[in-house]
Structure formats: C-alpha cells, structure tokens
PATOR-943739 format. One record per residue (C-alpha): z, x, y; residue number from 1. Coordinates in Angstrom, 1 decimal, padded with zeros to 4 digits. Each point is the difference from the previous one (the first is absolute). Layout:
PATOR-943739
<dovo <Z,X,Y>,NUM>,
...
//
This chain:
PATOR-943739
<dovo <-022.0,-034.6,030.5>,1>,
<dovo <-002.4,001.8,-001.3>,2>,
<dovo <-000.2,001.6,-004.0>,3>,
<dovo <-000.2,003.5,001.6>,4>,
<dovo <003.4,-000.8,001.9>,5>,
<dovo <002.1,-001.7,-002.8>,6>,
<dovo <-001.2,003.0,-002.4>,7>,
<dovo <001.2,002.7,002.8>,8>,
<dovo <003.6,-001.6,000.5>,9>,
<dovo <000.2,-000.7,-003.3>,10>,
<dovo <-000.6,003.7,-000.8>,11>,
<dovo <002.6,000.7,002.6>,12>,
<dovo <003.4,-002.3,-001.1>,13>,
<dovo <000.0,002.7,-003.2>,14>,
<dovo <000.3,002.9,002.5>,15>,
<dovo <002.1,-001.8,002.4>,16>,
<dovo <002.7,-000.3,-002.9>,17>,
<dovo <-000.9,003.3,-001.7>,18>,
<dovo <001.5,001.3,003.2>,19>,
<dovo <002.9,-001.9,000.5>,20>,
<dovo <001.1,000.3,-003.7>,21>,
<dovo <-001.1,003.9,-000.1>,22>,
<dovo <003.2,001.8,000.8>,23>,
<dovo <002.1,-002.5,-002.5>,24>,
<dovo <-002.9,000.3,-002.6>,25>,
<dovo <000.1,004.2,000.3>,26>,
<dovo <003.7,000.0,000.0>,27>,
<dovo <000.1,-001.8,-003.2>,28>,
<dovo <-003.0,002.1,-001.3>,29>,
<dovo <002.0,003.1,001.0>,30>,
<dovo <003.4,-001.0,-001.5>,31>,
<dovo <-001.7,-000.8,-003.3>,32>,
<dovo <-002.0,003.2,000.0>,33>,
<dovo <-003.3,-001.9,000.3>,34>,
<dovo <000.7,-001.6,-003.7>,35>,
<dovo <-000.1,-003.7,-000.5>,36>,
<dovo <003.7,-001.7,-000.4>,37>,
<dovo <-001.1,-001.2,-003.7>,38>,
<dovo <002.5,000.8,-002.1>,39>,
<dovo <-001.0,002.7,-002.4>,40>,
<dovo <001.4,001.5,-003.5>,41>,
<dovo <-000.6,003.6,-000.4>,42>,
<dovo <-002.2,001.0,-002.9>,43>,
<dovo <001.8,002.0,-003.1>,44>,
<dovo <-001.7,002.6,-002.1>,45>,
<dovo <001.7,000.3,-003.6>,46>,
<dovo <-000.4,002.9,-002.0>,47>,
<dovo <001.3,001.3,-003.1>,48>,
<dovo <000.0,003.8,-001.5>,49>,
<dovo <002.2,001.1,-003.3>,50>,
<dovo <003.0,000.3,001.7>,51>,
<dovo <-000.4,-002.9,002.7>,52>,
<dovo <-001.0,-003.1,001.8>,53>,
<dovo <-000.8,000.7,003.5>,54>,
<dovo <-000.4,-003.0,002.2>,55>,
<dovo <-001.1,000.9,004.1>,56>,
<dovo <-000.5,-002.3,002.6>,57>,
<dovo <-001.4,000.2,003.6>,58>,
<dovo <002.2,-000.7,002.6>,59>,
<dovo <-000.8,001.9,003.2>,60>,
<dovo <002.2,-000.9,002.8>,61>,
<dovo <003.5,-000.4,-001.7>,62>,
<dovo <003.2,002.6,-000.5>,63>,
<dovo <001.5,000.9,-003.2>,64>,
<dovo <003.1,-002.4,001.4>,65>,
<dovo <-002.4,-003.1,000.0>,66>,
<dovo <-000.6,000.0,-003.7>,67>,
<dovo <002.4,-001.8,-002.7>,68>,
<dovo <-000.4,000.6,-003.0>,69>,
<dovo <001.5,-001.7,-003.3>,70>,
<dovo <000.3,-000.2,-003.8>,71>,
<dovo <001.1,-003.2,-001.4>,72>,
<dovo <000.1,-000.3,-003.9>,73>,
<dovo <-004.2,001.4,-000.6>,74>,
<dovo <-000.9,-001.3,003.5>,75>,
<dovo <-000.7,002.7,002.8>,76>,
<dovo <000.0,-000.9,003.4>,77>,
<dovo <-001.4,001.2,003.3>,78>,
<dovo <000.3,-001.4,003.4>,79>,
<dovo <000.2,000.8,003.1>,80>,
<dovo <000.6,-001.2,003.6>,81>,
<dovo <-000.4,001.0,003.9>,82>,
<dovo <000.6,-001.6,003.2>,83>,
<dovo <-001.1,001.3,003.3>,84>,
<dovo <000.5,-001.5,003.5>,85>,
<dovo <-002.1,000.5,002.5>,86>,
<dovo <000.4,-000.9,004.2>,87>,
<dovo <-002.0,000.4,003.3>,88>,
<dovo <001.2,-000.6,003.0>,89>,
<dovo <-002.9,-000.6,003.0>,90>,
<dovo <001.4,-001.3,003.6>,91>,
<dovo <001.4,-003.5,-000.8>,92>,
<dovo <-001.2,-000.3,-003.6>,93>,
<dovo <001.4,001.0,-003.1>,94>,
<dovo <-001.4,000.2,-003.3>,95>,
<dovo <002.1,000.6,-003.4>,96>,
<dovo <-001.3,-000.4,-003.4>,97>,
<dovo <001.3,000.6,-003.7>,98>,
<dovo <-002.1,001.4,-003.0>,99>,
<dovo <001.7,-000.3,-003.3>,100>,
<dovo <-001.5,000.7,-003.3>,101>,
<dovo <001.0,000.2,-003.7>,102>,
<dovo <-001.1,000.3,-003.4>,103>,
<dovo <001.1,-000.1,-003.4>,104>,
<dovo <-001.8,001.0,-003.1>,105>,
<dovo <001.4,-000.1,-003.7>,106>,
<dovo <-000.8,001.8,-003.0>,107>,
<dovo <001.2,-000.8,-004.1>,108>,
<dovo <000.9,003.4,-001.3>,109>,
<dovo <-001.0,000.9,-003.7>,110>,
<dovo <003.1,000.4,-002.1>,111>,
<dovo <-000.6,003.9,-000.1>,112>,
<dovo <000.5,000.7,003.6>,113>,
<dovo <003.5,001.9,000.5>,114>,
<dovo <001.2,-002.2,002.9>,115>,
<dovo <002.6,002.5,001.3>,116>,
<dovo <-002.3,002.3,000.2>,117>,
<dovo <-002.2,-001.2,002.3>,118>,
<dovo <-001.1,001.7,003.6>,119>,
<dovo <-001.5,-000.9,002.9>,120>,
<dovo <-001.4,002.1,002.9>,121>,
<dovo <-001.5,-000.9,003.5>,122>,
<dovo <-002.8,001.9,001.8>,123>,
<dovo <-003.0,-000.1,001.9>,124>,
<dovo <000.0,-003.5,-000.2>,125>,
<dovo <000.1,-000.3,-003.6>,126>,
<dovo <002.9,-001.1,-002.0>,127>,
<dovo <000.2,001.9,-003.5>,128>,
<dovo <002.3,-001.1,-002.7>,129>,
<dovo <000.5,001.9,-003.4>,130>,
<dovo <000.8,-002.2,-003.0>,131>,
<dovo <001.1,002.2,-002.8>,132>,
<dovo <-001.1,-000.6,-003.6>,133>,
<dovo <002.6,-000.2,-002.8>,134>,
<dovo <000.3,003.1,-002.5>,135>,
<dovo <-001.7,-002.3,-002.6>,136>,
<dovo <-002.6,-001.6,002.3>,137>,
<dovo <-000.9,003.7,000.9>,138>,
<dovo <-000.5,000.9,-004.2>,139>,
<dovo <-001.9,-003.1,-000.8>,140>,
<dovo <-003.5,001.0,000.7>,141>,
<dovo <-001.3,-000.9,-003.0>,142>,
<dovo <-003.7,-001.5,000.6>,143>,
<dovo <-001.3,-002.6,-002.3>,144>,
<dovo <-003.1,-002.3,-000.4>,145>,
<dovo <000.0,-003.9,000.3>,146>,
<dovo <-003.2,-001.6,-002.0>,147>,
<dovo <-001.1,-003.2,002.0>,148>,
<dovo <-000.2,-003.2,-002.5>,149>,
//
C-alpha cells in the first residue's frame, strides 16, 4: 500500500465514525444546550451599601422552586437542583437519557446581619438576596486609620 493510500483511509475512519456517532453526539449537544457536562458553580457578586449586604448570583435556566435556601447559626446557604429527562423514539430504537445537576454554595454571615430579615428574589436569571444590616451595624460608620508597623 502506498503512503498516499494509508493517509486517505486514514483521513477517512474519523469521518466514517463522525457520522455514525453524529445523531447521538447532536442529541447530547442539544439536551445540554451545547455546554460541556462539567459540573459548574455559579459565580456570586457581594455587595454591601449602609443599609445592606446584597449577594446575586447567575443562574440562568432554573425556577424560583429549584432554589433552597438556608440559615444555620451565621451560615447562609444556597443550593439548588434540577432534573430533566429526555427520550426519542426512531423506528426500532429508543434513546433515553437523564441530566441532573446541583450546587451548593455557603456563606459565614457577620454578626450584624438581621437573619429574619432576609429576602430573596428570582429574575432574569439572577438570583437576588437582601441581607439586612442591624440598627447598630447601620450607625457605626465611623472611619478610622490603621498605621502599618
């Protein structure tokens, strides 16, 4: 065989199973939205004014219902989890397949947050949560310098 031959089918056994795999491999691509199945943590933005801490966090995709969200002693936490199903049915085959996801992020609270005050609000994507300051947390805005020894 010549080099020209073995370089043509070898160029060839890619396509040949780039074909058969294609409708599996788009299926998968489609149930996934084109992402990769790594498993990802959405990124949190923390903000404080006088009044509050605000913490938001991407996650596009979800319903209010997903979320959980908890307060144990000065630890705040935010989860969430979905499952979808997804089947075809071609002729004599059948294809089924499962995505699951979940994540979990914690947060220590400072002691001046007023816990039973705190809200949280879904939209666009975005999960917003509200984490009142404490009357006295509010007043103490007292500024002061720190000398560096």
């Amino acid at each position: 065989m010549s080099q020209q031959t073995l370089t043509k089918q070898a160029s060839t056994l890619p396509s040949l199973f780039d074909d058969f795999f294609k409708p599996w491999r788009d299926w998968s691509l489609d149930f996934n939205g084109g992402r990769s199945f790594a498993a990802t943590v959405p990124a949190v933005n923390v903000s404080e004014d006088k009044d509050n801490y605000k913490v938001s966090m991407a996650a596009p995709g979800l319903k209010k219902n997903d979320f959980k969200i908890d307060v144990e002693g000065n630890v705040l936490t935010i989860s969430a989890e979905t499952e979808e199903k997804k089947e075809e049915k071609n002729g004599r085959f059948s294809r089924q397949e499962y995505n699951y996801s979940s994540f979990s992020r914690s947060f220590n609270l400072p002691e001046t947050i007023r816990k039973d005050k705190i809200e949280a609000q879904y939209e666009d994507g975005v999960l917003s949560l509200k984490l009142p300051k404490k009357e006295e947390a509010r007043n103490d805005t007292a500024s002061m310098h720190i000398d560096v020894k």
